[in-house]
FITIGU-454123 format. One record per residue (C-alpha): residue number from 0; residue in three letters; z negated, x negated, y. Coordinates in pm, whole numbers, plus 50000, padded with zeros to 5 digits. Layout:
<sites>
- NUM:ALA:Z:X:Y
...
</sites>
This chain:
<sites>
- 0:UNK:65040:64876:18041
- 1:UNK:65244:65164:17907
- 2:UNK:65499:65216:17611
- 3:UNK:65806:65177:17871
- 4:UNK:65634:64852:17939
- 5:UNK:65674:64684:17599
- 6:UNK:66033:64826:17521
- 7:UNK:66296:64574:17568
- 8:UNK:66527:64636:17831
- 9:UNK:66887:64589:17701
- 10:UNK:67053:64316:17860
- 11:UNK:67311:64346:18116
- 12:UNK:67612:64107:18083
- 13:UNK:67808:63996:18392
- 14:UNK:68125:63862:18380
- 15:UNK:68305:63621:18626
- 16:UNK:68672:63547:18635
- 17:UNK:68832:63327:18835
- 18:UNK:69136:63393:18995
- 19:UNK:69248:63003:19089
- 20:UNK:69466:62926:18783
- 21:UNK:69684:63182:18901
- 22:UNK:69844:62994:19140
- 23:UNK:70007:62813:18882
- 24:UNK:69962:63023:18567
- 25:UNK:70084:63336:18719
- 26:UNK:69913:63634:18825
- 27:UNK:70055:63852:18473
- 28:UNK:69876:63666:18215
- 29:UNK:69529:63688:18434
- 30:UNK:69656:64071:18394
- 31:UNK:69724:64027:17967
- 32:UNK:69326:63808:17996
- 33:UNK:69170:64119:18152
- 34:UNK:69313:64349:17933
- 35:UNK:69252:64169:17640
- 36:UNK:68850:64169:17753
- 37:UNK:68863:64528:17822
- 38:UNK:68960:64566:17480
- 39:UNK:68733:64355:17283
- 40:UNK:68435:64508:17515
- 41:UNK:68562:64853:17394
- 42:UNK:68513:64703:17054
- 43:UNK:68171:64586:17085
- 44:UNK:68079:64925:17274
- 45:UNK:68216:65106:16930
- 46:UNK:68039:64888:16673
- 47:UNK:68355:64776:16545
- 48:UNK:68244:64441:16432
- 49:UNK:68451:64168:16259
- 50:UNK:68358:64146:15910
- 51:UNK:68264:63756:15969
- 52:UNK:68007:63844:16255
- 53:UNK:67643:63775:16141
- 54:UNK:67374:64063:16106
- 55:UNK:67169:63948:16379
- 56:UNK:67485:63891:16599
- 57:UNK:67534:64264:16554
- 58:UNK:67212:64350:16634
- 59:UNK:67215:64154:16875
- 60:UNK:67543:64341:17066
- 61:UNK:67382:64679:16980
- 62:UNK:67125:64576:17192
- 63:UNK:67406:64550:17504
- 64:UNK:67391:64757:17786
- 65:UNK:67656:64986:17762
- 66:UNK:67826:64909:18098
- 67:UNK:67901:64552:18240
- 68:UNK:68003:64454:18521
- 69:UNK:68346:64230:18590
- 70:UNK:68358:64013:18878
- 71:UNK:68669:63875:18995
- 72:UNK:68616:63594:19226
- 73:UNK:68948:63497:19447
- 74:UNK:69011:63270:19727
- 75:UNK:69195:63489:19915
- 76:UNK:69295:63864:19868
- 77:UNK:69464:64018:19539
- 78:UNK:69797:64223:19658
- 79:UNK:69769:64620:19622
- 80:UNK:69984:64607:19341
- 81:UNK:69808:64345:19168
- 82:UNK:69419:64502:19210
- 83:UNK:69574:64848:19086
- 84:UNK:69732:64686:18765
- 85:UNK:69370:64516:18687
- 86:UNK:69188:64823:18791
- 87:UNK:69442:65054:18551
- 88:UNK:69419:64834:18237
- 89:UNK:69054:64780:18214
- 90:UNK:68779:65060:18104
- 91:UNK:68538:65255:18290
- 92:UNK:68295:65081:18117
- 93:UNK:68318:64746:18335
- 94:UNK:68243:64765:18697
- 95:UNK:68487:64601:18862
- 96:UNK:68438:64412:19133
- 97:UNK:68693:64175:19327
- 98:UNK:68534:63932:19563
- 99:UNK:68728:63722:19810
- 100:UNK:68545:63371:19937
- 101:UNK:68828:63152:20141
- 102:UNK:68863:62788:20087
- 103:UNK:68665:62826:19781
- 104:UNK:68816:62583:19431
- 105:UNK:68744:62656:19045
- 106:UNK:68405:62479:19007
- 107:UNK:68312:62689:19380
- 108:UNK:68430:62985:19262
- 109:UNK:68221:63042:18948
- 110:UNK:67902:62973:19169
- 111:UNK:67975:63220:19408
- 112:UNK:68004:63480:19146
- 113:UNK:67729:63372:18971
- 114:UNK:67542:63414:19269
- 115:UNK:67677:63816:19325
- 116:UNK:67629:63845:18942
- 117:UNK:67316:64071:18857
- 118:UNK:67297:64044:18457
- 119:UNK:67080:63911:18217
- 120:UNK:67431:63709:18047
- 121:UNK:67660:63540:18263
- 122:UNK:68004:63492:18143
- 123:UNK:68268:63250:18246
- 124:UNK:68638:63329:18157
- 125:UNK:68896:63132:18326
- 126:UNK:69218:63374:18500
- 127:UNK:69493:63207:18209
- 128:UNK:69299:63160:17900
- 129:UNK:69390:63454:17631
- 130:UNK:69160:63514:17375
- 131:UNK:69170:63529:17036
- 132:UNK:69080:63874:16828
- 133:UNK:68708:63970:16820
- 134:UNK:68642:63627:17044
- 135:UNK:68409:63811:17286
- 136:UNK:68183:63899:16978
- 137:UNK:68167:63571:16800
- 138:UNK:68070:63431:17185
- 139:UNK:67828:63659:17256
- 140:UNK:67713:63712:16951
- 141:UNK:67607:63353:16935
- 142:UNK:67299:63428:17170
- 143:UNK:67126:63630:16903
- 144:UNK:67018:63296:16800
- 145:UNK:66716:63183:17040
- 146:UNK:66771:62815:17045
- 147:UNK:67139:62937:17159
- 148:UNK:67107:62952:17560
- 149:UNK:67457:62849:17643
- 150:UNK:67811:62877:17408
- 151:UNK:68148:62796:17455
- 152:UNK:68431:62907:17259
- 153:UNK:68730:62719:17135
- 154:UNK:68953:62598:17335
- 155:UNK:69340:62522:17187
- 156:UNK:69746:62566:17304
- 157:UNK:69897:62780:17105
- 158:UNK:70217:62619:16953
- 159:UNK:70464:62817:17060
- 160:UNK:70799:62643:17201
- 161:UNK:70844:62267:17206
- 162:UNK:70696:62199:17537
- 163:UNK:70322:62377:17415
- 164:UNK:70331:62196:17065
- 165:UNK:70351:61866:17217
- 166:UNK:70063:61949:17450
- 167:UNK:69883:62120:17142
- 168:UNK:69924:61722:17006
- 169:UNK:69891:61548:17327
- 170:UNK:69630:61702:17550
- 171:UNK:69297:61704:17644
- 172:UNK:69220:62002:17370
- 173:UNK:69198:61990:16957
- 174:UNK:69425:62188:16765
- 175:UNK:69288:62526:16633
- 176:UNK:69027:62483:16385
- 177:UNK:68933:62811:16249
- 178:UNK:68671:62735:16050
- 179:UNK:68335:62954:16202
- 180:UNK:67970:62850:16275
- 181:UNK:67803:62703:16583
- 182:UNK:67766:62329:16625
- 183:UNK:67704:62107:16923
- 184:UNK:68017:62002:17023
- 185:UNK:68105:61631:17227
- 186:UNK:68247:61782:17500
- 187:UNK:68301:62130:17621
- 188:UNK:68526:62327:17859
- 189:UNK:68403:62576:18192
- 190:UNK:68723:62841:18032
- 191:UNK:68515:63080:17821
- 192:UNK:68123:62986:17869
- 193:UNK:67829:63198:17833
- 194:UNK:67478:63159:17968
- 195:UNK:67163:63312:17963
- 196:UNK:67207:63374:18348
- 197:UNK:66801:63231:18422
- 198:UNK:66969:62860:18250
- 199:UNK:67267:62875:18473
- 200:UNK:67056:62928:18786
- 201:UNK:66878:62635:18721
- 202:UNK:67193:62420:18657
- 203:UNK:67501:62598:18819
- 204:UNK:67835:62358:18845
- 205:UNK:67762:62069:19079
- 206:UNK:68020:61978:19324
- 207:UNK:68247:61681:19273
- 208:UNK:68330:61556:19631
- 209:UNK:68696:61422:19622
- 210:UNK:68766:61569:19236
- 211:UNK:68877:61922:19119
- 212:UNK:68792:61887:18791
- 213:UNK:68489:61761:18569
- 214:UNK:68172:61938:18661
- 215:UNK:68105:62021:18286
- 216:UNK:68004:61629:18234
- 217:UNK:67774:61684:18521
- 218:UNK:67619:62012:18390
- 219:UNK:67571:61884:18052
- 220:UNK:67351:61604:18220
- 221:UNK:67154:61896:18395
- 222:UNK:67126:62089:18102
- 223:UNK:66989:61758:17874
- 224:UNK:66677:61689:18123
- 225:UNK:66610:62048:18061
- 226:UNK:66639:61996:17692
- 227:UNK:66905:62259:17666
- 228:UNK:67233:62195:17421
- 229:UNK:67551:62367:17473
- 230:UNK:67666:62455:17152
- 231:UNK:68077:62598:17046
- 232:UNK:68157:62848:16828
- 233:UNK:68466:62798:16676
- 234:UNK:68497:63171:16569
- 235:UNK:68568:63233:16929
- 236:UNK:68921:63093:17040
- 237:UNK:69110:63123:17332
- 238:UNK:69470:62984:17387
- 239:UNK:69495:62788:17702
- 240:UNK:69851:62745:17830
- 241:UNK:70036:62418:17935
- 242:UNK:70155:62315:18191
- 243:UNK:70401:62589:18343
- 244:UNK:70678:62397:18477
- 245:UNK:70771:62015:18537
- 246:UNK:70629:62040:18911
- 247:UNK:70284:62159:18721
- 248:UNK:70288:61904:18463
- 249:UNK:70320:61635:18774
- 250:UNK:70047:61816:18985
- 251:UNK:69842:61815:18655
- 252:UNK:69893:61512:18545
- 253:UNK:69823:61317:18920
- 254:UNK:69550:61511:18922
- 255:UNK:69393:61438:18579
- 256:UNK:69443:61069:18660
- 257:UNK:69275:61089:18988
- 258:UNK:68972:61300:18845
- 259:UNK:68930:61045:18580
- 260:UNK:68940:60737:18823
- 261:UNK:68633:60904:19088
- 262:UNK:68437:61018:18809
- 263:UNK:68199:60705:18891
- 264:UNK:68254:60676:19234
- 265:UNK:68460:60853:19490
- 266:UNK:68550:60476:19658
- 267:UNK:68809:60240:19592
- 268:UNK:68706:60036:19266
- 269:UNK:68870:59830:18990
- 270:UNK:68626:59983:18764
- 271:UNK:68808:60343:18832
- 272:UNK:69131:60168:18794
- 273:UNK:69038:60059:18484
- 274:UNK:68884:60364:18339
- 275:UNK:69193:60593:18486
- 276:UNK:69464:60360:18296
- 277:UNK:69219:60302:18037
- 278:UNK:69183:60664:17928
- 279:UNK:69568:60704:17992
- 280:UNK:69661:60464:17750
- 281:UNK:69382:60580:17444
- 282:UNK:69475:60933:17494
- 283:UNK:69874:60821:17480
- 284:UNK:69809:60655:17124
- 285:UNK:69609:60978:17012
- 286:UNK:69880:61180:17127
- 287:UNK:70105:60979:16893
- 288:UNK:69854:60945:16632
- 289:UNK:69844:61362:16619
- 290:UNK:70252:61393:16619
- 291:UNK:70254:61179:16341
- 292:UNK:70014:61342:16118
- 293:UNK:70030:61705:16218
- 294:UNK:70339:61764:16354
- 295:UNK:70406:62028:16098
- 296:UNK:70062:62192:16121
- 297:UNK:70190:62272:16507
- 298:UNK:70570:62385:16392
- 299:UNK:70769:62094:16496
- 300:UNK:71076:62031:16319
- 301:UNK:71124:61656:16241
- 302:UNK:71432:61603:16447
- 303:UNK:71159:61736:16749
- 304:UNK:70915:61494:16766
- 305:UNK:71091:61241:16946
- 306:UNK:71123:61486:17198
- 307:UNK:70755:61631:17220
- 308:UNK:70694:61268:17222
- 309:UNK:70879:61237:17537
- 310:UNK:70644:61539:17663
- 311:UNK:70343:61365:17625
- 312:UNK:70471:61026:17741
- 313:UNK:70556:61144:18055
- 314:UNK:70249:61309:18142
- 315:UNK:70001:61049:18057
- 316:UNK:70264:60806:18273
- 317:UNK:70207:61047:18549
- 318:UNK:69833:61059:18464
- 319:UNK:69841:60664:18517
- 320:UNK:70025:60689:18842
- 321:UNK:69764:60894:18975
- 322:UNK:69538:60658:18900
- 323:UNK:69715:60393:19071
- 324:UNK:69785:60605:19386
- 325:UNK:69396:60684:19410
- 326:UNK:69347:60261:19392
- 327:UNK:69597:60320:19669
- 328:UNK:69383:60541:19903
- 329:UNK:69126:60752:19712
- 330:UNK:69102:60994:20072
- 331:UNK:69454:61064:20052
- 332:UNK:69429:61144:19677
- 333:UNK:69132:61393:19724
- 334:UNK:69284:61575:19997
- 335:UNK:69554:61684:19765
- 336:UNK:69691:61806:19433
- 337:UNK:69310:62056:19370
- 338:UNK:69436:62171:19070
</sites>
C-alpha cells in the first residue's frame, strides 16, 4: 500500500436539478435558483464561510473537490435561449450538464440523474426553490457530522404579497424558523436534499403508481430499515413559491387531494375518502389557527386576513374535491393533473 493510498480523496459533489416545476413556476426563477447556487458554490470554493458555520463544517467544505458537476434533468429539451442563459450565469467551476429523458415526472427525474451522477454527494434542488444566503454551506456542511448521511434544508413561502402570506399560514410548509442546528425533523421535503450518494443508491425515490407526489414518506420507510435518519438544518432555507396563478392553485390543490386519498391504496376506498377529507379539514383549522396567531409575524394587515382566509379556504375546498373526484374514478384522477 502506498502514501497515495491512505490520502483521502476529496469528495466530489453532484448536483441534480429538476426542470419539472417549470412548467408552472416559470423557466426565470429556475434561471435566479441556478444562479443563486453558482454563487454560494463560488463562496464555498473561496472559504468565505458564514460566521455561524461550525469548525468541522468548514473543514469539512475545504475538503470539497474544487469542481462539481450540475446536472439538469428535463423532460423534454431546454430552448437555445434558455440553455445559454443557464450556461452564462453559472461558473466554470460546475460542469454543466443538461439531460433530456421524455415522459419522465419529478420523483423519475431525480433517479435518472442520480443514476448519470458520478459524485461522492448527491444533491437534490428542486427548478423553483430560491435559497437563502450561505444555505448551500449550512446543507452541506451538515455531513461533516458522521451520523449525518442525509439533510434537508428548510423549507418556507416567503411572505411577500397577500396571496404567498396566506399560503405561508395555510400550506403544507412552517413558517421560517431561523433558529440553526440539526434535528430530526417529522416530515421532510425532496426540494433541497443531500445524500451521501452510496445511501441514496440503496434507497432512491420509489414510484407512486397513480400519485405525483409523496415518495419522501416512502423513502423515509427505506431509510428506517436501514437505520438511517434524515435530519433538517434549519440554517439552510429555501423559499418555495405558491401557487402561480388560480389555474395552479386548482391543479395543485386536485392534485394534493388526490395524492393524499391513494397514499394507501391506488383503488377506490372509503378509507381514502376519509383520509383525503380528513386531512382537508385538520389542515383548514391549522390554517386558521396560524392566521390567527401569526398573522403579523407574516405581514398581514388586520383588515387582510379575511381575505388570506379566503385563500386558504378555497384551496383546501379544492383539495377536498379532489378527493371526492378520485372516490369518483381513481384511473381518471391518476391520468391527470401530475403536478
Amino acid at each position: 500500500m502506498t502514501c497515495e493510498d491512505l490520502t483521502p480523496h476529496p469528495l466530489r459533489l453532484s448536483i441534480v436539478v429538476e426542470w419539472s416545476n417549470t412548467r408552472l413556476n416559470g423557466e426565470g426563477r429556475a434561471v435566479r435558483v441556478l444562479e443563486r447556487l453558482g454563487r454560494q458554490w463560488q463562496q464555498i470554493l473561496a472559504r468565505d464561510y458564514p460566521e455561524a458555520l461550525p469548525r468541522d463544517a468548514r473543514a469539512f467544505l475545504d475538503g470539497l473537490e474544487r469542481r462539481a458537476e450540475l446536472l439538469i434533468v428535463s423532460s423534454e429539451a431546454l430552448s437555445t435561449v434558455i440553455e445559454a442563459d443557464v450556461r452564462r450565469r453559472l461558473p466554470e467551476t460546475l460542469d454543466v450538464a443538461i439531460h433530456v429523458a421524455e415522459g419522465l415526472e419529478y420523483y423519475p427525474l431525480k433517479n435518472f440523474g442520480a443514476g448519470l451522477a458520478g459524485g461522492d454527494i448527491l444533491l437534490f434542488v428542486d427548478s423553483d426553490v430560491l435559497p437563502d444566503d450561505d444555505w448551500l454551506a449550512h446543507l452541506l456542511g451538515s455531513l461533516a457530522r458522521a451520523d449525518v448521511h442525509v439533510v434537508c434544508g428548510q423549507t418556507y413561502v416567503a411572505p411577500i404579497g397577500l396571496v404567498a402570506r396566506a399560503f405561508a399560514l395555510g400550506w403544507t410548509y412552517e413558517l421560517r424558523d431561523p433558529s440553526a442546528g440539526l434535528f430530526i425533523p417529522d416530515k421532510f421535503y425532496a426540494n433541497n436534499l443531500a445524500f451521501r450518494a452510496d445511501v441514496f443508491r440503496k434507497t432512491r425515490f420509489q414510484p407512486l403508481g397513480r400519485r405525483s407526489r409523496g415518495a419522501c414518506s416512502l423513502l423515509r420507510e427505506d431509510l428506517d430499515r436501514l437505520g438511517i435518519p434524515v435530519w433538517e438544518n434549519r440554517a439552510a432555507s429555501v423559499d418555495h413559491p405558491p401557487p402561480s396563478s388560480v389555474g395552479h392553485l386548482v391543479v395543485r390543490a386536485l392534485a394534493h387531494g388526490r395524492d393524499q386519498y391513494l397514499s394507501h391504496t391506488e383503488e377506490r376506498s372509503g378509507r381514502g375518502l376519509r383520509r383525503s377529507l380528513g386531512i382537508a379539514a385538520q389542515r383548514l383549522a391549522r390554517g386558521f389557527r396560524r392566521a390567527r396567531r401569526e398573522w403579523r409575524r407574516v405581514g398581514l394587515r388586520r383588515r387582510d386576513v379575511p381575505a388570506a382566509l379566503a385563500v386558504i379556504s378555497a384551496y383546501y375546498a379544492v383539495f377536498a374535491l379532489g378527493g371526492l373526484l378520485t372516490h369518483a374514478s381513481p384511473a381518471l384522477m391518476g391520468r391527470h393533473f401530475r403536478v
